[in-house]
N, C-alpha and C positions, 0 to 999 in steps of 0.2 A: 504494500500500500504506500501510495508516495501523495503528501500532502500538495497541493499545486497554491492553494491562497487559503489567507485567513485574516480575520478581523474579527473586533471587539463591539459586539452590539449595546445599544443601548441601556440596558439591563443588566450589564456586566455580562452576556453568556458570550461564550469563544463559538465561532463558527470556523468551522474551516471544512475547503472543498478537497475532495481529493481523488484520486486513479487507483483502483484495483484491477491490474490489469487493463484492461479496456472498458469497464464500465465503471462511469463517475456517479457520485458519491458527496454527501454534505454528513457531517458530525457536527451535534454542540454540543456543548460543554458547560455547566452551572460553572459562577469565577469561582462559587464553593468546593469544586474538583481539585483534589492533588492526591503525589501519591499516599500523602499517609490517610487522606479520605478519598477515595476512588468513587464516583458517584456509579448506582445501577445504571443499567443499558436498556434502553426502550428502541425496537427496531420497528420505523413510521414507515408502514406501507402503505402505497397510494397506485393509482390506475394508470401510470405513465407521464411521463413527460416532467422531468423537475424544475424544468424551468416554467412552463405553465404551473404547475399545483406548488409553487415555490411558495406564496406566501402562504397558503394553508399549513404546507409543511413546518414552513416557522413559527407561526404561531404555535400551532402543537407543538413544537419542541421547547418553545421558550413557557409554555403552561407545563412543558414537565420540570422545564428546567427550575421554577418556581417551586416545586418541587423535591427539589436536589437531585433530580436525574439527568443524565446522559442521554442524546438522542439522536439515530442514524438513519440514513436511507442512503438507497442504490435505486442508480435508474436501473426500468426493466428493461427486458429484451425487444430488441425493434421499435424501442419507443427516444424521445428527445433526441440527442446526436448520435445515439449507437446504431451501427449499419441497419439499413431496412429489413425484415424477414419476410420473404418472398410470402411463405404459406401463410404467416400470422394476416398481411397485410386483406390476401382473399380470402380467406376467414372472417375477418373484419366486412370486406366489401359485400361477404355473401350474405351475411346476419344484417348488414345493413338495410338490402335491398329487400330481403324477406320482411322485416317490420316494417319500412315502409311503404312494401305492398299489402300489408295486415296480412301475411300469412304466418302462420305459425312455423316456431323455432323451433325445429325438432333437435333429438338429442344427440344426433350425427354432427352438427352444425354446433351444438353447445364442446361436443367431444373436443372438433376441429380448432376450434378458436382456442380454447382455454386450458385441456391435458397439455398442449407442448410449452404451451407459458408456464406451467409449473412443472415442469418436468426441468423447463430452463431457469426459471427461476428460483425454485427451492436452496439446488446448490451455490447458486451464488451468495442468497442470504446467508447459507453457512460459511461461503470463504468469507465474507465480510466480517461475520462474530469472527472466524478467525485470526484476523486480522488484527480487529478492535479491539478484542479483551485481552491482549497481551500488552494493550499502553496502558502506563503507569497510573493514569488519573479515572480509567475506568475498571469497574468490578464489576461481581453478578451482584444478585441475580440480574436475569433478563427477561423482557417483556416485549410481545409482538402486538402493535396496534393497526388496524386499518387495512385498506387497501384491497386488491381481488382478494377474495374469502377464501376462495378454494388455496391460494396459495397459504394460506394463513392455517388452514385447516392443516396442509402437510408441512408444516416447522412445526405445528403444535404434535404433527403425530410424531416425527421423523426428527426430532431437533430437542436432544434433552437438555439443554441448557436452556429453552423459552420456559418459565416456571408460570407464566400467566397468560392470558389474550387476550384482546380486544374488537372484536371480528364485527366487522359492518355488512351485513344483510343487503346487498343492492348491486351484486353481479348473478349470472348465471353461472348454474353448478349441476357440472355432471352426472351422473350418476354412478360412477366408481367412484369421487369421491365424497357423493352422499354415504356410501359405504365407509368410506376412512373414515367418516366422521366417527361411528360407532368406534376409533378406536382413543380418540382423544381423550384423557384425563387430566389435565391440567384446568384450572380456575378460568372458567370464562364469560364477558359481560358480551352480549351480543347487542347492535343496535340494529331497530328495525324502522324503515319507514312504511308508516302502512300504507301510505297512496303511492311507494314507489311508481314511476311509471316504467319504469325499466328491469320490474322486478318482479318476479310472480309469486306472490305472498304466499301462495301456500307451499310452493314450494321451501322457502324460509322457514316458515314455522316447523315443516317435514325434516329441515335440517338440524335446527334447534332441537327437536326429539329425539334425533338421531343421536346426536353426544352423548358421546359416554362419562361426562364429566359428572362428582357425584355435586361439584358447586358450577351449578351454571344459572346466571340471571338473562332474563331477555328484558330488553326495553324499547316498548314499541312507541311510537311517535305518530300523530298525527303530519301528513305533509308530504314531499314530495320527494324526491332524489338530494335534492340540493336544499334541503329545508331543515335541514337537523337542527332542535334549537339548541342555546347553546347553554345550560342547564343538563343536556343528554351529553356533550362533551365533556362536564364539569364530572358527573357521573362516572361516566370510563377512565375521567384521571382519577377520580378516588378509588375506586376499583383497584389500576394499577398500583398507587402509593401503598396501599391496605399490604397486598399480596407481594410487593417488592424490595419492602422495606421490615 
C-alpha cells in the first residue's frame, strides 16, 4: 500500500488517499489515533465510484471518527478510474434496459451483474485489512458498513476479523447468496427503505430471515432509495460503537 496524498480536515481527522496495487483507496484517521491508542477499523462500502459518493463517504467517516474510529474504503471493480469491465459494464446495460422496459429482473440477470462483483471484490476488501491493520495507529476490532449487500454478506461470512455489520437493504441479491446469508453470525443492524424503488422489499425482509445471526436488528424507514433519515444513520453508528469498542 503506498500513500499518494494527505491532509488534515477540519475536525482534526487525517485523510489520506492511497494505491493498493491498482485500486485507490481513502483512510481517516481520529487526530485521537497513535500507536499507543490504535483506533478500531470500520470498512465504508458504497456502490462505486469514490469520487462521486466522496462526500457521503466523508461524512461517514468523520461521524465514526467522532467516535474514535478508523475509516477505509476501496474503489470497486470497473467503477471510478479503475479499467472498464467489459461483462460488469453489459450487465449493467442489460438490467438497465429491462426496468426501463418494466420487464422483470430475472435471477440470470441479478446472477450476471452482481456474483462476479463479489467474487472481485471480496478479496480485495481482504488485501486492504491487510494492508491497514498492520499500521501503527490502527487496531481491531473491525467493522463492515454499507454498500452492495451481497458483498457485505460474504466479509461477514468469509472475513473473520469483521466482528460486526452494517448492511443496507437496497441492491439486488442473488440467490446463492441469499443462501450465504444462513451462514453469517456476527452482530448485524440492517437498514431498510421500505418504498425503495430499486428494491424488492420482500425480497429484503426474505434476506433478513435468512441470517443466521443470533443478534440481528432490522430498521425499516419510510422513503425512498436516497431518503435515509439521518436518525437511521445515527443508529448504525451506535450499533457499531456498542459492538467495536
Amino acid at each position: 500500500m503506498h500513500f499518494t496524498s494527505e491532509r488534515r480536515l477540519d475536525d482534526g481527522v487525517l485523510e489520506r488517499r492511497f494505491i493498493l496495487g491498482d485500486i485507490p483507496g481513502i483512510l481517516w484517521t481520529p487526530a485521537s489515533a497513535s500507536a499507543s491508542e490504535p483506533a478500531p477499523l470500520i470498512l465504508l462500502g458504497h456502490p462505486g465510484g469514490l469520487d462521486k459518493m466522496y462526500l457521503r463517504l466523508a461524512g461517514r467517516a468523520r461521524r465514526s471518527a467522532a467516535d474514535g474510529f478508523a475509516a477505509a474504503t476501496i474503489e470497486l471493480p470497473g467503477s471510478g478510474d479503475r479499467p472498464r469491465w467489459a461483462a460488469l459494464e453489459q450487465a449493467r446495460a442489460d438490467m438497465r434496459r429491462a426496468i426501463e422496459a418494466g420487464e422483470p429482473v430475472g435471477e440470470e440477470m441479478v446472477d450476471a451483474l452482481v456474483l462476479p462483483l463479489v467474487e472481485e471484490s471480496a478479496p480485495e476488501w481482504r488485501a486492504a485489512l491487510d494492508a491497514l491493520l498492520p499500521l501503527p495507529e490502527i487496531g481491531g476490532p473491525v467493522g463492515y458498513s454499507g454498500g452492495v449487500i451481497s458483498i457485505g454478506i460474504r466479509m461477514a461470512v468469509a472475513e473473520p476479523r469483521v466482528s460486526a455489520a452494517v448492511l443496507f437493504a437496497g441492491s439486488f441479491v442473488p440467490r446463492a447468496i441469499l443462501e450465504e446469508a444462513r451462514q453469517v453470525t456476527i452482530p448485524l443492524h440492517v437498514l431498510l427503505q421500505w418504498d425503495d424503488e430499486g428494491n424488492d422489499r420482500q425480497v429484503a425482509l426474505d434476506l433478513f430471515d435468512a441470517f443466521g445471526s443470533k443478534e440481528k436488528t432490522l430498521q425499516a424507514n419510510m422513503g425512498g432509495h436516497t431518503g435515509v433519515p439521518q436518525f437511521a444513520g445515527e443508529a448504525a453508528a451506535q450499533f457499531l460503537a456498542r459492538h467495536l469498542k
